[in-house]
N, C-alpha and C positions, 0 to 999 in steps of 0.2 A: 518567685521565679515562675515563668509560663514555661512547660511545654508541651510545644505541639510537634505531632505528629501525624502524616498519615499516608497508608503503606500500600492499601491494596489498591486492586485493576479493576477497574467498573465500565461497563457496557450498560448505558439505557436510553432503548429505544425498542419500538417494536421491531420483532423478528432477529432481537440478537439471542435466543436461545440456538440457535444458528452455530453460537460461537462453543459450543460444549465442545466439541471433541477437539478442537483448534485449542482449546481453553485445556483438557486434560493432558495434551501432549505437551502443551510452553510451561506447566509445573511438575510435569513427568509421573501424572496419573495411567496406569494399562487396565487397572482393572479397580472400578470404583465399587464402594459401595451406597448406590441411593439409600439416601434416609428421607421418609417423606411421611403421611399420614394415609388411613385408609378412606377419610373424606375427600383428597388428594386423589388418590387412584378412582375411587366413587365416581365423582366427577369428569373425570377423563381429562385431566389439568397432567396427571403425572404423563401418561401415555402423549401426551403434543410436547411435554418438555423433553420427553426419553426419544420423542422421534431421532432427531440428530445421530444418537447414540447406537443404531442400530446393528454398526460395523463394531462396537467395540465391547466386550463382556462386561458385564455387572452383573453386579446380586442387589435386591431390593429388599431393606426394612421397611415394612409400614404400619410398625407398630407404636409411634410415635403417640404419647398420649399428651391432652391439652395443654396441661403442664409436666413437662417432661422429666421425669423419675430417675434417682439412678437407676432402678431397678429397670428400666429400659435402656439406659445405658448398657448395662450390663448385659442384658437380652442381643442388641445392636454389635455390643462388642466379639460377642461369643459368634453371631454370623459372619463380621467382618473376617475373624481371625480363621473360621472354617473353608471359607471362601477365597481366602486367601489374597484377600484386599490388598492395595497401597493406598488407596485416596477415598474421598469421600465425596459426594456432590448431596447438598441437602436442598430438596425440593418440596417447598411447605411457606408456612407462615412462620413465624419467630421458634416456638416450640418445637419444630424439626431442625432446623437451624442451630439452635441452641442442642438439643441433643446430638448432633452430627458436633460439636464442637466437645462434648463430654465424651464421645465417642474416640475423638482425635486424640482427645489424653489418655484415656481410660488403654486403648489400644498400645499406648507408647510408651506408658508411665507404670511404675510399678504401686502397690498399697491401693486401701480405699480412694472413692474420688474425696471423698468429704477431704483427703488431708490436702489439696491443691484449692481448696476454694480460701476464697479472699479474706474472710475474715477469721480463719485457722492460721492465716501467714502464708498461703499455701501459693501465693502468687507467683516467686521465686523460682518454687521448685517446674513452672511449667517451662518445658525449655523447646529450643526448636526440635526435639522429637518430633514432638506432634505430628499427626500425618495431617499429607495436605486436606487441605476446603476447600472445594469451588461451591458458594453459594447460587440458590436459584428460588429469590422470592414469589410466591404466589398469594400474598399477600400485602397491604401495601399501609405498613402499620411501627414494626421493634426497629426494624433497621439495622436486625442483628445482622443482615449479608456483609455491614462493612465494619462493624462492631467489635473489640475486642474482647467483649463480656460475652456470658452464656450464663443462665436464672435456670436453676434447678433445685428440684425437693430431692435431699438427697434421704437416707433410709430412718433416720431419728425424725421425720417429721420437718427438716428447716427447709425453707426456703431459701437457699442460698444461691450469690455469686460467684463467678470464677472470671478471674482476669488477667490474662494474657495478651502483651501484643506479638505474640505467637501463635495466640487463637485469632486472628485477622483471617479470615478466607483468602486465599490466595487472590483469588478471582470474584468480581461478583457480577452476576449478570440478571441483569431488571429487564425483563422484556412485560411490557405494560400489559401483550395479548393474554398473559396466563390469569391476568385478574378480573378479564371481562367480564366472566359469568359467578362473580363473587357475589353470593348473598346481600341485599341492603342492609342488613343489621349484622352480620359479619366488618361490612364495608364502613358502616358508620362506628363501630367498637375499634377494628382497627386505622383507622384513619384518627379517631378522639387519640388514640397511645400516640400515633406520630406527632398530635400537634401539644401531645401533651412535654414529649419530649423536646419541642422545639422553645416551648415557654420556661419549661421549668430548668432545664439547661442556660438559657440567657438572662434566669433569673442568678443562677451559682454565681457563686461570689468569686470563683478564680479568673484571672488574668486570661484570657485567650480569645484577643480581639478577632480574628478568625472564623474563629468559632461563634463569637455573637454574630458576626456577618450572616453566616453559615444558618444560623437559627432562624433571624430576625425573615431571610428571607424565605426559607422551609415552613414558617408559619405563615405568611403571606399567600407562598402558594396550597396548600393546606385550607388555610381558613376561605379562603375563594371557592374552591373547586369540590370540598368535600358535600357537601350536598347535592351538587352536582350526581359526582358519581353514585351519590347513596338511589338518590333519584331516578338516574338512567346508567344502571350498570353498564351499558353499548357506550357510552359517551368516550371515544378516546384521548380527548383532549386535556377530560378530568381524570381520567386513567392516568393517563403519563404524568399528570403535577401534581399527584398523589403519591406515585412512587418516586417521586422524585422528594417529596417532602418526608418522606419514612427515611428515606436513603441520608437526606439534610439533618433531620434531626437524630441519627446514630453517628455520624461525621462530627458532630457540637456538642453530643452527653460527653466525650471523653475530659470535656472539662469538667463536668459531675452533675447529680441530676440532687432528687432534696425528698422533701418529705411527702409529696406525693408517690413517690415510686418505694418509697419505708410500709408507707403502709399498704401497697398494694402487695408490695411483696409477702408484706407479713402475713397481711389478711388470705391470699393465695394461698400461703401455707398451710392456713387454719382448715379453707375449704377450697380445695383445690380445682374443682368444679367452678368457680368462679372464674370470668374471662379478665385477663389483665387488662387489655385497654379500655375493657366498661369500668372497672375499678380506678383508672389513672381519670376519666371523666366524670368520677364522682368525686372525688377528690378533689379534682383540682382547684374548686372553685375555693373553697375552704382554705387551702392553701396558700392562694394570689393572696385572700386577703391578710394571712399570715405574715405572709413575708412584706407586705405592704409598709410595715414597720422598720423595715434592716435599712439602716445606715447608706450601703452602697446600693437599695434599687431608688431611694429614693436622691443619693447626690447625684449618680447616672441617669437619671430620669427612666430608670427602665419600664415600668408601666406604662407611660405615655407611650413609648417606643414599640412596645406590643400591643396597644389601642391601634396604632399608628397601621402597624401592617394591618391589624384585624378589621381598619377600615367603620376604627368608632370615633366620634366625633370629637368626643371628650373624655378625658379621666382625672379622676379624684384620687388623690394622694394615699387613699385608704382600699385602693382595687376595686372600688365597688362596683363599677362600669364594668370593668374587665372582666368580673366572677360573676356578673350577671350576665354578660355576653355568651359564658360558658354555658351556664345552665339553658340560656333560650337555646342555643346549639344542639345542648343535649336534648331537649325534646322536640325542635324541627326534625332531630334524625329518627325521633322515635326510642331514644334508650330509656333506661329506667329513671323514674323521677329520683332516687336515692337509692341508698345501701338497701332499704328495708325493702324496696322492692323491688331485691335482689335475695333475698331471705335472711340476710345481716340484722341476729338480735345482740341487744346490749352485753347478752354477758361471755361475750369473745371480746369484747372489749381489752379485758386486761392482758389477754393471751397477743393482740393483736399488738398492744405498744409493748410488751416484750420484745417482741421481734421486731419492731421498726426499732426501737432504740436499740438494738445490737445490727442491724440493717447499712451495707456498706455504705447506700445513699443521707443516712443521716446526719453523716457530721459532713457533707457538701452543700445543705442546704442554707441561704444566707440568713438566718437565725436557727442557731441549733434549739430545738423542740424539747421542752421537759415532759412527761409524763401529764402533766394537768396542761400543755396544750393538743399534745395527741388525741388527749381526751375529748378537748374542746371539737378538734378535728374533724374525728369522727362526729360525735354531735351533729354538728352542723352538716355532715355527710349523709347523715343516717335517712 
């Protein structure tokens, strides 16, 4: 059985941060609380998005860390609740995002968060409490603005999920200008996660034609343009089909994403300092040719069909084209040749496929992964 689904209000184009205060009145936000990061404010990214806002009060967290904590939840929450919050507007790249979404429950819900995340059963219990979310990406990578998940290390060390289609932002608003003056290796780390999610998504083996649409052409526009923008941060053209393909490929993961995003999750966990969409780039290539094997990508011809957007001439039944196409990618943009030069030694290994095999993305990938191929995996990642 398919379903789809999809709920929130999206603005993208330049100059629709424009639409914030328009956007806190139609969900009935008086008094937000920004959650953003202090590279964010650094920058002067937070201060051109909070313009608009000037008639209306808020309080500002920006203690948002790279991989978001609960114990910054918790921090977030305690300001909301002082301040006397109703909504939320998270202004950042996925990790604010995501914490303004653990804030949403954490604020509404009673107990630990660990008991609302995905793989505790805790899906359930998230209900429309939640306080609203207007999203406001300044990065153009998770795609968590239109996303029903939120990726947090909760206080035992996991790396876990949480999902609700009640954690959907009410609102999301992509205005391309906030991500002009993005770093090139910021830009190429999150631009690899969006196209990572557009591949590994219409690689999943569920039902939801849609959403392969939805993917096939988020990677099209993605694999075109991302060197571009890594290239010439001013470029606006690559600007806007960048966030348009981070936005594409969190619209197409609700049909599931696989063992690329297991082990980044897991490995994130291990060492938290570690950036997710440099990790979803190292991976990936390992992975295509994994799944090169399943039943449904080879009756759908789906490899061909992601050669196809990425504008490669040919592919072999086995990914090979495909996962070498990733790795020449990964070093036009300058990322790290592998794990290891990233500081990944062998012997996190076993900690690493612990946690991908208890990892919500793992039984969606279209061969579920045993421990000697995780291993494999990695290997070949390192």
């Amino acid at each position: 059985m398919a379903t789809i689904l999809y709920l929130t209000q999206i603005h993208l184009d330049f100059g629709t941060v424009q639409l914030l205060p328009a956007e806190c009145a139609r969900v009935g936000i008086r008094k937000p609380l920004v959650v953003t990061d202090a590279g964010v404010r650094a920058a002067g990214v937070l201060a051109q998005a909070l313009a608009p806002l000037a008639d209306l009060p808020h309080a500002v967290f920006d203690g948002t860390p790279s991989n978001p904590t609960e114990a910054a939840v918790r921090a977030a929450t305690t300001l909301y609740r002082e301040q006397g919050c109703d909504g939320l507007i998270a202004i950042g790249g996925g990790s604010s995002i995501d914490l303004a979404k653990g804030v949403a429950i954490a604020a509404t819900h009673d107990g630990p968060l660990v008991t609302y995340a995905t793989i505790e059963g805790g899906s359930p219990k998230i209900t429309e409490r939640v306080a609203p979310l207007i999203a406001v990406p300044t990065t153009a990578g998770t795609g968590s603005e239109v996303a029903r998940g939120a990726i947090l290390i909760v206080d035992d060390g996991r790396k876990l999920g949480f999902h609700s289609w009640h954690l959907v932002p009410k609102a999301a608003i992509l205005d391309p200008a906030l991500t002009l003056g993005l770093p090139p290796m910021l830009t190429a780390a999150t631009g690899m996660d969006a196209i990572a999610h557009c591949m590994e998504t219409f690689m999943a083996p569920a039902v939801n034609p849609p959403a392969d649409g939805i993917a096939l052409d988020g990677l099209e526009r993605g694999w075109a343009h991302l060197e571009r923008a890594t290239k010439d941060g001013s470029d606006r053209d690559a600007r806007w089909n960048m966030m348009s393909a981070s936005m594409q490929g969190a619209m197409a993961f609700q049909k599931g994403l696989g063992c690329v995003h297991s082990l980044s999750h897991s490995l994130g966990g291990v060492n938290p300092k570690l950036h997710h969409g440099t990790l979803n780039a190292m991976f990936l290539p390992a992975v295509v040719r994994f799944n090169a094997q399943a039943e449904s990508i080879r009756r759908e011809r789906r490899l061909q069909r992601m050669a196809h957007a990425m504008g490669i001439g040919s592919c072999d039944s086995a990914g090979t084209e495909v996962a070498e196409a990733i790795r020449e990618m990964n070093a036009r943009l300058g990322l790290p040749r592998g794990l290891a030069a990233m500081g990944v030694t062998r012997d996190v290994f076993e900690r690493v496929i612990d946690g991908a095999m208890a990892d919500h993305c793992h039984k969606t990938n279209p061969v579920i992964a045993t421990r000697d191929d995780y291993r494999a995996m990695l290997e070949a990642s390192l």
